[in-house]
N, C-alpha and C positions, 0 to 999 in steps of 0.2 A: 090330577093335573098338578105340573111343580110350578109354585111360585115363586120362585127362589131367582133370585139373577147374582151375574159373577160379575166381579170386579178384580181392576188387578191395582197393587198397593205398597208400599214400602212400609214395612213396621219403625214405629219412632219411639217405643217403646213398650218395654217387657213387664207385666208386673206377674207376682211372687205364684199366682196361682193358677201358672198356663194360660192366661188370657195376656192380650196384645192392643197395646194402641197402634192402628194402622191409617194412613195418611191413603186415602185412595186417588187415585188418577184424577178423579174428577173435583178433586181439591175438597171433598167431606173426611174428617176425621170419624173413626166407629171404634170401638171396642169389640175383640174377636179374640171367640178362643181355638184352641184345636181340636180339631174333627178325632173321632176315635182311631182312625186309622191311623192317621201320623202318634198320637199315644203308644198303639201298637209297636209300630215299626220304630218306637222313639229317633222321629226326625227334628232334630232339633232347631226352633225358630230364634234367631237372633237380631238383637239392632241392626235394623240397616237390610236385612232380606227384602227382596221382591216377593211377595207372596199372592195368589189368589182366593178373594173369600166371597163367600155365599151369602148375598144379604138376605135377609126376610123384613120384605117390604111392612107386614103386618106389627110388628116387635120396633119396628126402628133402629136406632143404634144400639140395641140392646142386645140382640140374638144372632150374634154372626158365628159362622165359622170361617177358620182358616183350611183350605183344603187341600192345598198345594206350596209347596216351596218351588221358584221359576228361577 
């Protein structure tokens, strides 16, 4: 079973180690990093992108990914 729910977000800011402060729709700020795949393909997340991340309700704002650039 996924516990995981998506949200969609604007990053307000980048820090140095692939993780993102992102500003979600629903006006909660999280800390999210990038999913292995965008590593992969290095898609690069910038200030100011719409992104969508995977919260894990259990972690809080601790354990998100970015999974998507929109």
């Amino acid at each position: 079973m996924d516990t995981k729910q998506t949200e969609n977000g604007q990053v307000i800011m980048a820090y140095p180690d692939l993780r993102f402060r992102v500003l979600l729709d629903s006006g909660r700020e999280v800390t999210a990093y990038t999913c292995g795949r965008m590593r992969l393909h290095k898609i690069r997340v910038v200030i100011g992108d719409r992104v969508t991340v995977e919260l894990d309700p259990y972690k809080g704002t601790a354990s998100n990914r970015v999974t998507k650039r929109l």
